[in-house]
N, C-alpha and C positions, 0 to 999 in steps of 0.2 A: 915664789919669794916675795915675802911684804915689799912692801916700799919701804927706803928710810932716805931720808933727807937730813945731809949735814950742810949749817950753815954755816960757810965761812969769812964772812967779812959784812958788818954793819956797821951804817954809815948816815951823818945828816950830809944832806946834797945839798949845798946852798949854789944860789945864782954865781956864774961864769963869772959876771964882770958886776961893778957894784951897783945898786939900784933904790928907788926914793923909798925913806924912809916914811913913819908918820902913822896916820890910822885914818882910815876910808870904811865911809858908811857903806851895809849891806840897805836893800832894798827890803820895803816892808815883805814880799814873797820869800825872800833869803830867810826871813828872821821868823816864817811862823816853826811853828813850837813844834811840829810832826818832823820837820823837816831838819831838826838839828842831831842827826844820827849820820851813820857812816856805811855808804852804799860797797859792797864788797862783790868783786867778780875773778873768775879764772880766766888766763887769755892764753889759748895753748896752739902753738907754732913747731911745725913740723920740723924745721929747720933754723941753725942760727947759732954756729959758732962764737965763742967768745960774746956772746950776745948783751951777758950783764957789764960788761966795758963800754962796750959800743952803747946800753942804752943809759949806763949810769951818766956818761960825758952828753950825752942826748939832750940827759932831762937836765943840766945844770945849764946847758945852754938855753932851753927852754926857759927855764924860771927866770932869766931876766927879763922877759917880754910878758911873762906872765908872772911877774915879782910878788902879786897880794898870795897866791900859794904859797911862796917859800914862806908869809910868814905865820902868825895864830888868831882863833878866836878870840875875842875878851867882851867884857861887858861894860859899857859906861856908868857911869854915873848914875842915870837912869836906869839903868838894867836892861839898855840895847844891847843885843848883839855886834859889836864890830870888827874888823880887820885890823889888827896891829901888822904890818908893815916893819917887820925885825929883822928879816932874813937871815933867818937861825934855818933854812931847810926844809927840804920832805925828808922823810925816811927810806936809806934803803939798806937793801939784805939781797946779800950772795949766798946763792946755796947751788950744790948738787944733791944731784941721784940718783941711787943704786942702778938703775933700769933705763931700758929704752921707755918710750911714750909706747908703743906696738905693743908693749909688755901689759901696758893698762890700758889700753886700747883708748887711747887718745882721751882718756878722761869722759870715754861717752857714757858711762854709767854714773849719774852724779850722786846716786845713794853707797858710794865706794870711795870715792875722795875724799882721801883726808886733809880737810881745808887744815887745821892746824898745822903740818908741815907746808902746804903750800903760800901759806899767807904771811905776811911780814910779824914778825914778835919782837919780844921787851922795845917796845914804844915809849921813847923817852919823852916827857910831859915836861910844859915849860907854866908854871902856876894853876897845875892840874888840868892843861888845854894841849892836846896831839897835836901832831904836825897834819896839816890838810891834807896832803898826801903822803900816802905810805906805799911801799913797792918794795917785793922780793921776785926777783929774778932766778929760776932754778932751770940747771941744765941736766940733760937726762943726757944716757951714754952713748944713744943713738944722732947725737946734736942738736935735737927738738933742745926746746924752752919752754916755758908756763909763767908769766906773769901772773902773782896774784897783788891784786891792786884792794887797796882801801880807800876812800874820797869821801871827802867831805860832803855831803848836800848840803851844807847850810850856806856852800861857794857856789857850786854848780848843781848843773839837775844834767841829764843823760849826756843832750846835746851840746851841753860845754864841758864837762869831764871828756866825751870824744873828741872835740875840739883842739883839747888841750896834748890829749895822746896822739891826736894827727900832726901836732907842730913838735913834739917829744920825737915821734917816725919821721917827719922831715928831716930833721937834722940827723937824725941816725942814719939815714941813707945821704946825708952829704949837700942837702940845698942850702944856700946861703940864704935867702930870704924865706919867709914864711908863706903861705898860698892866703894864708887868710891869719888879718894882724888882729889880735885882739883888743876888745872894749870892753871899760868896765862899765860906764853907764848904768851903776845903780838908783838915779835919781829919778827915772822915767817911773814909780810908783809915788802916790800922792803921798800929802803930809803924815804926820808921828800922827795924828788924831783921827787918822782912817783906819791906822794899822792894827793887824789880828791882835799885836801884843797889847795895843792899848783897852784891849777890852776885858775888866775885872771880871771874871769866873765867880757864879756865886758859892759861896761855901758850901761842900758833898762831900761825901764819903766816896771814896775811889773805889769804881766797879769791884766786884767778886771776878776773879780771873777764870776763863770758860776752864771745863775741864777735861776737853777735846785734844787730842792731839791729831796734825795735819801729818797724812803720807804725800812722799814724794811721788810722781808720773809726769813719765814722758808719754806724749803723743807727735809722732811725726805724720806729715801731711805733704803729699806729693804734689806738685805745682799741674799737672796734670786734673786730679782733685780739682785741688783750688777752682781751675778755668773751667772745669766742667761744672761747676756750682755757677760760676758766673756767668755762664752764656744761657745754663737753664732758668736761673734766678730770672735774668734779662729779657727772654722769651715768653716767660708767665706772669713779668710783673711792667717790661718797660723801663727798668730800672738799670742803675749801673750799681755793684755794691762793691766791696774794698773785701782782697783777703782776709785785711785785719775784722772787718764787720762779720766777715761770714763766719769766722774762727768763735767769733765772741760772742755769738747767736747760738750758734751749737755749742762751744760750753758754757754758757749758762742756762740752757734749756735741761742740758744734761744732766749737768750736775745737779740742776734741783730737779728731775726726777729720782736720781739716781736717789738721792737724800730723804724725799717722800716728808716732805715737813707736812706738819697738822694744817688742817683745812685754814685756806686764807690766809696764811701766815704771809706776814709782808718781807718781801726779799727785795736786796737789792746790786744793781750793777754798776760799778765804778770803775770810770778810766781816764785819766789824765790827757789832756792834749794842749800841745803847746799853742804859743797866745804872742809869738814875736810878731806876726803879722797881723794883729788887730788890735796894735795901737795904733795912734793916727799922730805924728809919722810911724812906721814901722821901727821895732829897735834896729841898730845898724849892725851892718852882716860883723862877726867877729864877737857879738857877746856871748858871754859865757856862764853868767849867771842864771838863777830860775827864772824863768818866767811859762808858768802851766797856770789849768785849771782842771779842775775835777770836774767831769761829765757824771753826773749820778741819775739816773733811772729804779725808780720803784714801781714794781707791782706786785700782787699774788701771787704767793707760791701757785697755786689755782690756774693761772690764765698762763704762767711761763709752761707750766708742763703741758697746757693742752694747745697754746699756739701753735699753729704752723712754723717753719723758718722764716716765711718769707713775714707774715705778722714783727717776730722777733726784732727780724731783721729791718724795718720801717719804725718800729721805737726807738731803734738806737740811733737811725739816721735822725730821724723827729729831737731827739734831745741833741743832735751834734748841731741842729742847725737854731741850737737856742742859745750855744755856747757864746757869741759873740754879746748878746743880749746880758747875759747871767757876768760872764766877764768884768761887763763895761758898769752890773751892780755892786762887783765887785772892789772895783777901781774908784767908784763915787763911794764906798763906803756902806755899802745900802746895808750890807751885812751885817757888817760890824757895829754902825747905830739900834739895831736891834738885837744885837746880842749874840749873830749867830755866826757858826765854823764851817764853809764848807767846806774846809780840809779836814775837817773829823767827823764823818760819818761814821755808824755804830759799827764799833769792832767786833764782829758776832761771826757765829755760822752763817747767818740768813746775809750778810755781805760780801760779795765775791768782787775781787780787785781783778784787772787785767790791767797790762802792760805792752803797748806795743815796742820792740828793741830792736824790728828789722831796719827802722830809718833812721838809728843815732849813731849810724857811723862805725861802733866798734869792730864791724868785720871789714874795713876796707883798712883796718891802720896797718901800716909795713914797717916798721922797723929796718928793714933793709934785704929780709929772706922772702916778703913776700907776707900776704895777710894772714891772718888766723883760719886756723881750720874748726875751730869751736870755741866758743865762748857763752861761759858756764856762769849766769848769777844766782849768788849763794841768798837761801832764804833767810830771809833776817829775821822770822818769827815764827815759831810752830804755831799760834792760835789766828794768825789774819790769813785768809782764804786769801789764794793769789795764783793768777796763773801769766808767765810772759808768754808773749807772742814773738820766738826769736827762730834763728837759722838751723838746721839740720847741720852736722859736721859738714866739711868736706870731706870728698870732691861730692859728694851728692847734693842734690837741687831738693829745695824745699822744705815745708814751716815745721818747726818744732814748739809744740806748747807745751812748755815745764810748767807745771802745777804744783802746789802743796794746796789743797783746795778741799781736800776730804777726810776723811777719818777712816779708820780699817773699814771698821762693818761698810760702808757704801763707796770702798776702794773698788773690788772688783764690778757693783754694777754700773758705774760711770764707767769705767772702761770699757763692759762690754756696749754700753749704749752709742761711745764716741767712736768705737770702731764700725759698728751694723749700718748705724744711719747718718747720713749726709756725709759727712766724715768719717 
C-alpha cells in the first residue's frame, strides 16, 4: 500500500507569552552568501501519541526564550542580512498516515521517502521572506511520528538548530526551566569591512551547470569496525585517530579510485569544524548561531588513490591542526582583503564535502517518548558531492555514511571498494 499523508491542520506558532520587538544583527558568518538556504531533516520516533499537540504547545513555549526564530529575515539598507523581531511564528502542519512506521520500515531506505509528504507545505511568506522555522508533525497508525523540519542556516548551523530542538523536548516532557538558556551574541565577529559580503565579486559569467547527476548510498559501519581500525592504526603509527577521520580517509580514497579521474587531476576534501572554542574568550555555552570553518585539503587524484590509509589519514589531521591558524586569517580579515572565499570552494566532481552529525545533538532530543531512532538529512543538491557522517537506526550501534557522492557509472565500484577494504 503507497503511503498517503493527509494534512490536517496548519498553523503560524508564535511565542507563549509576548517578547522584544525590533531588529538584531546577524554575525558576519550568519550572513555569508552559501549559507542563506534552508537545511531540511527527517526525525522519526517510534513512539508518541498525540505528539503534534504536545510538540506544537512545546515549541510556542520555546520561541519566547528564543524569540529572534519566531520572527524573519530582511535586508538593511545596505543590503545586510538582519533579524526583524515580529513574532509573526514558525510554521506548523498536522498531518496523518495511512501506515505504521514497521510498514516503511522506519524510513531506513532514504531513496523511498517521499519528502514532499513528510515535510511542512504552502509556506506562508511575509515580503517574500519564510518563516525560520518550519515543522510538520505526522503520526502513523502504529503511534510512531516523523518530524520533518526546515531551518534556517542563515540563524543557526547544526549545533544551534539542535540546541533549539533540545529546549522545544524539554518543555515537551514538562521542565520548567531550560538545561541550557540561550545567547544571541552575534557581535563576537569583527566589523562590516571584514565581512564576506563586503567584498565586490568581479563581473563573470556564472558557471555552466555540471552535467552529472549524484546517487544516493548508504554505508553502515559497525563500532566494532570502527575500534578495530583504531587500535591497528595506533599500533603502526603511535597515533590516536577519531572515527570521523577514519571514515573520511576511506571515503575519499574510495571514492576517487572508484571515479579513476585523469592523471593529476587536482581533488579536493572539505569539512566543516566548529570554531566556538577558539575565540579568545570562548562564545558562551547557549549560542546558537554559526560559527564554523571549512577544513579544505587538496591533492592529486594520483597520490589519494595510491596513499596508504594511514598517509590519508595524517593529511587530514596535518590540516585540522591548521584550522586555528586559517580561522584566526579569517577573523582579521586576511581573506577578504584579498579577495578570497573560503566558504566557496569549486563546486565540481573533483570536490567531495563530508559532514560529521554524530555530535550535534539530534539523536539525543526526546520530546517526551524517548529519542529518535533515525534521523535522515535530505540532499539539498544533486550536483555537490556529499557524504554525512551520521548514526545507524536504532536499536543498532554504529556509523552510517549517507552519501550522494557519485554518479551511476562509479556507483557500484565505490561500494565495492568501501565494503573489501578497511571499511
Amino acid at each position: 500500500m503507497a503511503l498517503s499523508v493527509i494534512r490536517s491542520y496548519r498553523s503560524l506558532v508564535r511565542p507563549a507569552d509576548p517578547t522584544p520587538s525590533g531588529t538584531l544583527e546577524l554575525s558576519g558568518i550568519d550572513r555569508i552568501p552559501v549559507l542563506r538556504c534552508n537545511a531540511r531533516t527527517l526525525h522519526v520516533f517510534r513512539h508518541g501519541p498525540e505528539a503534534a499537540q504536545v510538540i506544537r504547545g512545546a515549541l510556542s513555549r520555546a520561541l519566547v526564550p528564543y524569540y529572534p526564530l519566531a520572527g524573519r529575515l530582511k535586508e538593511s539598507s545596505q543590503g545586510l542580512l538582519q533579524i526583524e523581531c515580529s513574532g509573526e511564528g514558525a510554521w506548523f502542519v498536522e498531518a496523518s498516515a495511512n501506515c505504521t512506521l514497521d510498514s516503511v520500515n522506519y524510513f531506513d531506505d532514504v531513496t523511498c521517502i517521499p519528502y514532499d509528504q513528510l515535510l511542512p507545505d504552502s509556506v506562508p511568506q511575509t515580503k517574500g521572506m519564510e518563516p525560520l522555522v518550519q515543522m510538520q508533525v505526522t503520526q502513523f497508525e502504529c503511534g510512531g511520528f516523523v518530524i520533518g523540519l526546515t531551518f534556517c542556516h542563515s540563524i543557526c548551523d547544526g549545533l544551534g538548530a539542535s540546541q533549539f530542538l533540545n529546549a522545544v523536548g524539554e518543555l515537551g516532557r514538562g521542565l520548567e526551566q531550560l538545561s541550557v538558556a540561550p545567547v544571541w551574541h552575534r557581535d563576537f565577529f569583527p566589523p562590516s569591512d571584514h565581512r564576506l559580503e563586503s567584498v565586490t565579486p568581479l563581473p563573470m559569467l556564472p558557471p555552466p551547470m555540471p552535467s552529472y547527476k549524484l546517487e544516493h548510498a548508504n554505508i553502515d559501519i559497525s563500532m566494532d569496525q570502527i575500534n578495530q581500525l583504531k587500535r591497528q592504526f595506533n599500533e603502526s603509527t603511535g597515533l590516536n585517530f577519531s572515527a570521523f577521520e577514519i571514515v573520511a580517509a576511506s571515503f575519499w580514497s574510495h571514492r576517487t579510485k572508484a571515479i579513476n579521474f585523469e592523471k593529476n587531476t587536482e581533488v579536493k576534501l572539505v569539512f566543516f569544524a566548529n570554531c566556538r572554542q577558539m575565540l579568545e574568550p570562548p562564545l558562551p555555552n547557549g549560542f546558537y548561531g554559526n560559527c564554523f570553518f571549512p577544513v579544505t585539503i587538496t591533492s592529486s587524484s594520483d597520490w589519494v588513490e595510491t596513499a596508504s590509509d594511514v598517509d590519508v589519514l595524517k593529511l587530514i589531521q596535518e590540516a585540522k591542526t591548521k584550522l586555528a591558524v586559517e580561522f584566526g586569517k579569517f577573523m582579521e580579515g586576511d581573506y577578504m582583503r584579498n579577495g578570497e572565499d573560503p566558504f566557496a570552494p569549486p563546486l565540481s566532481y573533483t570536490t567531495l564535502f563530508i559532514s560529521e552529525w554524530g555530535r550535534l545533538g539530534f539523536n539525543q532530543i526526546d520530546y517526551g517518548w524517548g529519542s529518535p531512532i533515525h534521523v535522515v538529512p535530505i540532499q539539498g543538491s544533486s550536483i555537490i558531492p556529499v557524504g554525512i557522517v551520521g548514526s545507524v537506526p536504532l536499536p543498532k550501534k554504529g556509523i552510517r555514511l549517507m552519501t550522494w557522492s557519485v554518479e551511476e557509472d562509479h556507483l557500484q565500484s565505490f561500494l565495492d571498494l568501501m565494503k573489501k577494504k578497511s571499511i
